[in-house]
N, C-alpha and C positions, 0 to 999 in steps of 0.2 A: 512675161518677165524673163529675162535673159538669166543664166546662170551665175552663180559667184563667183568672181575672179579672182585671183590671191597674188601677193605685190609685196616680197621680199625684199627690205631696206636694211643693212645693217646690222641692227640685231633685235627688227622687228619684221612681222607677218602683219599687213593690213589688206582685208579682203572688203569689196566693194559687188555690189548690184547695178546692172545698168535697166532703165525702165524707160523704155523708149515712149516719146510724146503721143499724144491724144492730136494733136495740132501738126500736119506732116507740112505746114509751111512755116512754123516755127522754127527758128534758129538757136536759141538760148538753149546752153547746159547749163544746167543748174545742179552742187553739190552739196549735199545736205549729210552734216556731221551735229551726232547726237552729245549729251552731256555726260560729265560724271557720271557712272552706275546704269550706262544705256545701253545696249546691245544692240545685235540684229533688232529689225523690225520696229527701233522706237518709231522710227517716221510714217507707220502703217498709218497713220489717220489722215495724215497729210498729203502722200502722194499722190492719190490718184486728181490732187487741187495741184501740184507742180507740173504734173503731167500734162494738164491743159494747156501749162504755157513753155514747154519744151520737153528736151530728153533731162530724165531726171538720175542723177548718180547718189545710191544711198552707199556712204563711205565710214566704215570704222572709224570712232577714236581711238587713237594708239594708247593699248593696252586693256582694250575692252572688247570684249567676246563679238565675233571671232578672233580679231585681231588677237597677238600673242607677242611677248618679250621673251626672248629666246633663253638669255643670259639675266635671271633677276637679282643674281649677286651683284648687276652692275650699278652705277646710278643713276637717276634719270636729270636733267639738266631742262632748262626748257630750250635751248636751240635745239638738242637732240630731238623733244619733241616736237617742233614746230618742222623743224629738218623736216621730218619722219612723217608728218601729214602731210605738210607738203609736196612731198616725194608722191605719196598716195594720190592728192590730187593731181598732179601732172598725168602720173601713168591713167587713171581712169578717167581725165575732160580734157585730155592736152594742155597745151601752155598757153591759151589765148582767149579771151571773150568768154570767160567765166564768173557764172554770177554763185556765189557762196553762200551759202543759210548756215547758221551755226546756232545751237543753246546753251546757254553756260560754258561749261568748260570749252565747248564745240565754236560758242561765240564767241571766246576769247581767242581759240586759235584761228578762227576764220579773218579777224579784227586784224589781226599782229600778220598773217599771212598774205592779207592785202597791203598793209604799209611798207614790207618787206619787198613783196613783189608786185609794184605796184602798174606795169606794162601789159601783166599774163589776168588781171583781176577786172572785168568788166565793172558790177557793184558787189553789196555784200548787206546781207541782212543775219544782224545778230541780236538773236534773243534772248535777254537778261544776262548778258555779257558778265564771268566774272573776270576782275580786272586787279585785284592783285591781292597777297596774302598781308598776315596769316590767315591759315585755318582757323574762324570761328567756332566758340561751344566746345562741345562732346567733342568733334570731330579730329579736333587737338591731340585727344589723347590718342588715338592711330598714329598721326603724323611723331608725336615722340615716343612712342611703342616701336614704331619702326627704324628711330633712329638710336633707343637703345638694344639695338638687336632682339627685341620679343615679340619678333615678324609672323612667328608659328604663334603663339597664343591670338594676335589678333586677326590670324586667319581662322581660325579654329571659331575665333566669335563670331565673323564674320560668313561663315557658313551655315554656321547655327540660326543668324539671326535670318538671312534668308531663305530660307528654309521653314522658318514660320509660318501657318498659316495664314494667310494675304498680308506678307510681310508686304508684296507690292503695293498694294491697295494701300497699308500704312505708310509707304514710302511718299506716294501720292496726294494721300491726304494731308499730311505733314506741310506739301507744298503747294496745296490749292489755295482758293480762299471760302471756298464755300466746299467742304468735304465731302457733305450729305446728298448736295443737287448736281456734283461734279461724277459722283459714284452710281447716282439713280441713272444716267445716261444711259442708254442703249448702245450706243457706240462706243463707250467706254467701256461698260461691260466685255462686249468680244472683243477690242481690242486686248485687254489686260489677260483674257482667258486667251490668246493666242500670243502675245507677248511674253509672259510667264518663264515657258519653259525657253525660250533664250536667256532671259534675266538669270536663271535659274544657273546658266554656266557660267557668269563673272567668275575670274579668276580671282581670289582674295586678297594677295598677294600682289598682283597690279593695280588693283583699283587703288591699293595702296601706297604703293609706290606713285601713283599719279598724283594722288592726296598730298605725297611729302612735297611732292615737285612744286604743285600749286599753294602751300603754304610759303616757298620763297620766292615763289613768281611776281612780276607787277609788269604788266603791258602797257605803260604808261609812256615811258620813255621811245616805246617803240610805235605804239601808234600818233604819236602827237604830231598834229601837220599833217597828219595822212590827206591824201586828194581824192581816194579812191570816192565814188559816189556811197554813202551808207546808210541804213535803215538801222536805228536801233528803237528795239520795240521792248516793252517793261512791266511789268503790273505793277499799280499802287500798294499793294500787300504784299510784294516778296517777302518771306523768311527769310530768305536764303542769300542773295546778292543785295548787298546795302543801296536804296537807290541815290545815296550821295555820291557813289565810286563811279556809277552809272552817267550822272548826272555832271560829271570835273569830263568824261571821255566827249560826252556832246557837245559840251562848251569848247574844248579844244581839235574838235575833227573840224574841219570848215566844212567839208560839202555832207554833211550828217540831215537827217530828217527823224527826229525824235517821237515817239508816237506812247505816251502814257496811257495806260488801261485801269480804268478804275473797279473796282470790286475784283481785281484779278490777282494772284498771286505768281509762284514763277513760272509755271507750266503755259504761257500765254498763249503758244499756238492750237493745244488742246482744250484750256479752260473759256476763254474766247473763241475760241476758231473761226467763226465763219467774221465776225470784224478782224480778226488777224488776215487770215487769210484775204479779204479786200485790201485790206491797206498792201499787203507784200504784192497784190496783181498790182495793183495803181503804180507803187514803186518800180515794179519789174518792166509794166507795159510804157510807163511813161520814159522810162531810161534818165529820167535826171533826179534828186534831190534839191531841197530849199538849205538854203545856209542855215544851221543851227536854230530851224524852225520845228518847236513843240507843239503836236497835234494831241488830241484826249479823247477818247473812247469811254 
């Protein structure tokens, strides 16, 4: 594994991993950006399955450990953000024949990053895409905590709460579907006990200010009409991403391939994995998409 790179934008730090292919006649980069609340190493489960089918680029979301906001008096906008990943993509896979993996917040910007540049974007597979605000639930009151200036108190919660013993593993369960037979894993297991202490540096303070941003976002306008070829993949159980928001983006992408997962919740590449993982090789190796054709797992 190559060392970490770091890729000053503005008035952000996005640092990137390169993980060179298992396959030296393989062509495909492939960049994989994690969701909300993810840090280094969320893609540890996955990698060494992208690695088979090319060079694999594990890439910061902007404002998530390491990545860093220089200036967090400022606002965050979502062109700024989208800017600012984008940027990240370019410096670490170039500008051309790039296939993208995103989850949630990651899939939203992989999604809106493909329609914008739609020339430099080989495909794009986005995992339980969120697709516009508000901030549902609890999570509401962060986004108007932060915009009544009581940014310190709910950082202060905020590190308390992570900081809990297996607040991870709470985090987790929250968003499986099956909590008990998701956490019995072996593989899970070490992943979480070596994921951890990254988790463990979110900054409180960004991840919040990401929250405010994503309560007035909607990627709808921007991806509508897209060409790019796209995988969107989903579980029947998400908590977390409504599957009707999911469900308006597939009906209006033309070249989309829709792939529903039943007993799964939002974590589909983990909670699923080895059916996740087949369906993104078929998509990846086959190079095209069905017209707004739903497949079910």
């Amino acid at each position: 594994m190559s060392e970490r790179q770091t890729y000053n934008w503005k008035n952000h730090r996005l640092t990137y991993v390169r993980h060179k292919s298992l396959n030296p006649k393989s062509k495909e980069t492939i960049v994989l950006v994690g969701g909300w609340c993810s840090a280094a190493g969320y893609w540890g489960l996955n990698i060494p399955f992208f690695r088979t089918l090319g060079d694999v680029i594990e890439l910061d979301l902007v404002g998530h450990y390491p990545a860093e906001i220089f200036d967090q008096k400022k606002g965050l906008t979502l062109q700024d953000f989208l800017e600012t990943q984008a940027q990240g993509i370019w410096a670490s896979a170039g500008e051309k024949d790039i296939t993208l993996v995103g989850h949630s917040t990651g899939g939203m910007a992989v999604l809106a990053i493909a329609s914008l540049f739609p020339q430099r974007i080989k495909q794009v597979i986005a995992i339980a895409p969120y697709v516009h605000g508000p901030v549902p639930g609890i999570l509401k009151i962060g986004v108007v905590g932060l915009r009544a200036n009581l940014g310190t108190f709910f950082d202060f919660g905020f590190k308390i709460g992570k900081s809990l013993p297996k607040a991870l593993q709470i985090g987790f369960s929250y968003g499986v579907y099956d909590s008990t037979a998701f956490h019995a894993r072996e593989d899970i297991k070490q992943f979480l006990k070596e994921y951890n202490p990254q988790f463990e540096c979110l900054n409180p303070r960004q991840i919040l200010m990401i929250l405010e941003m994503l309560d007035r976002t909607d990627i709808r306008p921007i991806v509508f009409g897209n060409q790019v070829p796209t995988l969107i993949m989903r579980g029947e159980e998400d908590p977390i991403i409504p599957g009707k928001d999911v469900m308006e983006l597939e009906r209006t992408t033309p070249h989309v391939k829709a792939v529903l997962f039943s007993q799964c919740g939002h974590f589909v590449h983990m909670e699923k994995q080895k059916a996740a993982e087949k369906v993104m090789k078929d998509f990846i190796v086959m190079k095209k998409s069905s017209t707004t054709k739903k497949s079910f797992f």
